[in-house]
C-alpha positions in Angstrom: 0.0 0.0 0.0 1.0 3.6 -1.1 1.4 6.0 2.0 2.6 9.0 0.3 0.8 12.0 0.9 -1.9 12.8 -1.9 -3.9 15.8 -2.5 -7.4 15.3 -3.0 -9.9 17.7 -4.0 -14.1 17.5 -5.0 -15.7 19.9 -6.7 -18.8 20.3 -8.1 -22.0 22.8 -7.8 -24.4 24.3 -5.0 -26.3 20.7 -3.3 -23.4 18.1 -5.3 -22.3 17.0 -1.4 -18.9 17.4 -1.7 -18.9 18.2 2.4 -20.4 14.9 2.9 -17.7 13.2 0.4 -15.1 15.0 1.8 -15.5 13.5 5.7 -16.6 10.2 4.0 -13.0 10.2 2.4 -11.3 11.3 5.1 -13.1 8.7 7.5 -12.3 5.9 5.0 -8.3 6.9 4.6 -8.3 7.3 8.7 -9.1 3.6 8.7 -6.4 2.5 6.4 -4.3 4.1 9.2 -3.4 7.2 7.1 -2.9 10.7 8.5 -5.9 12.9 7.0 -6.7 16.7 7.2 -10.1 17.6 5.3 -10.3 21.4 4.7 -12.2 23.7 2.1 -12.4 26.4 0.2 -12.4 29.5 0.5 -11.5 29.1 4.0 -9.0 25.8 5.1 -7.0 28.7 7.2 -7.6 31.8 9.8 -6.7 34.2 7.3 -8.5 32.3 4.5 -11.8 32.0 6.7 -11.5 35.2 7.4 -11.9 35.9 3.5 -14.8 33.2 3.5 -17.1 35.5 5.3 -16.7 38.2 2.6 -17.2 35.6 -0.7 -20.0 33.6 0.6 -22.4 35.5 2.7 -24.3 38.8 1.1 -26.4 39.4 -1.9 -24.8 38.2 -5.6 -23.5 41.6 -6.6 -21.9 42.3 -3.4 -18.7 41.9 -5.3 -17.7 42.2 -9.1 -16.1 40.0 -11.2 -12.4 41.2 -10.9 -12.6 41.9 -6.8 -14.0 38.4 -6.0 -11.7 36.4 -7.9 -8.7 37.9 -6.0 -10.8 37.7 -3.0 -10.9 33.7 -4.2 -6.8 33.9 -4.8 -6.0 35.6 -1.7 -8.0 33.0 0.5 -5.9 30.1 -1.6 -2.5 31.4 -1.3 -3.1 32.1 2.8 -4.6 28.7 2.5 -1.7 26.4 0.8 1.1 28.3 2.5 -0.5 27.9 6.2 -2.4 24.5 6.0 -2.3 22.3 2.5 2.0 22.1 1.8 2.7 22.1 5.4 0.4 19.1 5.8 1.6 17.1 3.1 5.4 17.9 4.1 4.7 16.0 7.2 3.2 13.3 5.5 -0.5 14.0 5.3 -2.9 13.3 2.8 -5.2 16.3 2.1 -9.0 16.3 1.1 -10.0 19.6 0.3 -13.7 20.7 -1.1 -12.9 22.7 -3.7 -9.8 24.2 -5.3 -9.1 26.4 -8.7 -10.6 24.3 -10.5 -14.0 26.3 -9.1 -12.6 29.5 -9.7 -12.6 28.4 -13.6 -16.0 27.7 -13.4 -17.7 30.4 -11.0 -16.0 33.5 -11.3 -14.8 32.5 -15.2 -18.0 30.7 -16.6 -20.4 31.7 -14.1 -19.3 35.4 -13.2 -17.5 36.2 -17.2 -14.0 36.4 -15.3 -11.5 35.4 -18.6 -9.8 32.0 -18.3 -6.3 33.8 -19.2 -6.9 35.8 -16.3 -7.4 33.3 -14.0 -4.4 31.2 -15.6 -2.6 34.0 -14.9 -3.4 34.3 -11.3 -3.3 30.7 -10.7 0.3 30.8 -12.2 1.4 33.6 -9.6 -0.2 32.3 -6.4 0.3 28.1 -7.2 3.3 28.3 -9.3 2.0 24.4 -10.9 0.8 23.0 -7.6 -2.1 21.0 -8.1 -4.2 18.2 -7.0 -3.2 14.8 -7.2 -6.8 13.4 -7.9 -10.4 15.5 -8.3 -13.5 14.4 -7.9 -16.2 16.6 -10.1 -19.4 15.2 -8.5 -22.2 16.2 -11.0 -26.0 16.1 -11.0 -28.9 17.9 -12.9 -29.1 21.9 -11.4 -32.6 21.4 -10.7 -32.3 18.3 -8.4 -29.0 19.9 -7.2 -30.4 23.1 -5.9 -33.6 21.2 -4.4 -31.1 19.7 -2.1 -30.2 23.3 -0.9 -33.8 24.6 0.1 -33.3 23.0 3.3 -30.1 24.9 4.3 -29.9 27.2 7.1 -27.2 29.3 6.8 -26.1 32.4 5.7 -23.1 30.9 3.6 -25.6 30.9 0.7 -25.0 33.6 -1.8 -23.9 31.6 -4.7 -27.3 29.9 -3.8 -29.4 32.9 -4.5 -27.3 33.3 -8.3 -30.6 32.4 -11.3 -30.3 29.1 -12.8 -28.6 30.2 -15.6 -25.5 30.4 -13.4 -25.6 27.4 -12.4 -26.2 25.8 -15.4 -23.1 27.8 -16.3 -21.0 25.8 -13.6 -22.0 22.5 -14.5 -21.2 22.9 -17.9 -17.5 24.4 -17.0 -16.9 21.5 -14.4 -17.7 19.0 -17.3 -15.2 20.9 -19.2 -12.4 20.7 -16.7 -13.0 17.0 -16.4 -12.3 16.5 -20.5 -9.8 19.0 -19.7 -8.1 17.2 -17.4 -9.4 13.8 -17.5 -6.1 12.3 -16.3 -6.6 13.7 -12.6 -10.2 14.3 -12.9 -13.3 11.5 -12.4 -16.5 12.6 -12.8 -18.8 10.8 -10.1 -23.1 10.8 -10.5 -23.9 12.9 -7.3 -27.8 12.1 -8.0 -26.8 8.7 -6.5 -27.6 8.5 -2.8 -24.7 9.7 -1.0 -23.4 5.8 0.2 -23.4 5.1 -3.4 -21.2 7.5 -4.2 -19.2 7.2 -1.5 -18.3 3.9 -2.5 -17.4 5.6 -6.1 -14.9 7.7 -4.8 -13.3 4.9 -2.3 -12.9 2.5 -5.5 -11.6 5.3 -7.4 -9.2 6.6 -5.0 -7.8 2.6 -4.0 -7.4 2.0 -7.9 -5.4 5.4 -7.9 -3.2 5.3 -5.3 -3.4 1.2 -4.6 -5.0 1.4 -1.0 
């Protein structure tokens, strides 16, 4: 069995469960006797969390295109420098709920921020780091945002973006995944959330030969 330290992300739309994957993952890696830190995005550090507040909560044109994207980048460099590298140096695997790969699809395909601009950014702040392996967990936007209506939170501003958007997202996380298909699997998240659980642990054993 592989012990190096990977770095695993899920992405994926408003209601895909990526939380719920994430400490399913993490739970399942814990048992093989691997160290595990799950974190997210924005957030994963103080400073970065601090950020969170400002990119998730309010109305949708709080911020415009240009600010919230280096709102986004600011959280992710405070975030890998404080809490991702440091754990994998000392031998941690990382599962993270989302990483750039959603800044290409909701500040670039849903918000009109230009993909060179984010490459650019991504460039300055990452310099090449990237996950190891990423889940997109995908479902139809209509089943998807059903899931939300029973949130209660204030986290939910990306929520209150039309359908549109969101259509928008689902469309640029398939896009990624033909993009990138050699670190990317796309899991059905319309499955019940055991189901694809058991996608992702298959997925990541096959990987990484758990």
């Amino acid at each position: 069995m592989s012990k190096a330290p990977r770095f695993v992300t899920f992405e994926g739309g408003e209601g895909a469960g990526k939380s719920t994957q994430v400490a399913r993952l993490a739970a399942s890696l814990r048992a093989k006797a691997l160290d595990v830190i799950a974190t997210r995005e924005p957030g994963g550090s103080p400073g970065a969390e601090e950020i969170r507040k400002l990119v998730v909560s309010g109305e949708p044109g709080r911020w415009d295109m240009l600010t919230e994207t280096l709102l986004v980048f600011a959280a992710r460099a405070d975030h890998v420098t404080h809490t991702i590298k440091p754990a994998l140096a000392q031998g941690s695997w990382v599962v993270c709920d989302r990483f750039t790969d959603s800044t290409y699809a909701y500040q670039g395909a849903g918000r009109g921020m230009a993909r060179e601009t984010i490459r650019r950014m991504e460039a300055l702040v990452l310099h090449g780091f990237k996950p190891d392996l990423t889940f997109i967990l995908d479902m139809p936007v209509e089943a998807a945002m059903a899931r939300t209506l029973d949130r209660t939170h204030s986290e939910n501003r990306f929520e209150k973006f039309d359908s549109e958007f969101h259509e928008r997202l689902r469309r640029s996380f398939l896009d990624i995944a033909r993009r990138d298909h050699g670190r990317c699997v796309v899991i059905d998240a319309a499955a019940d959330a055991e189901t694809v659980a058991g996608a992702v642990w298959n997925a990541v054993a096959k990987r990484f030969k758990l």
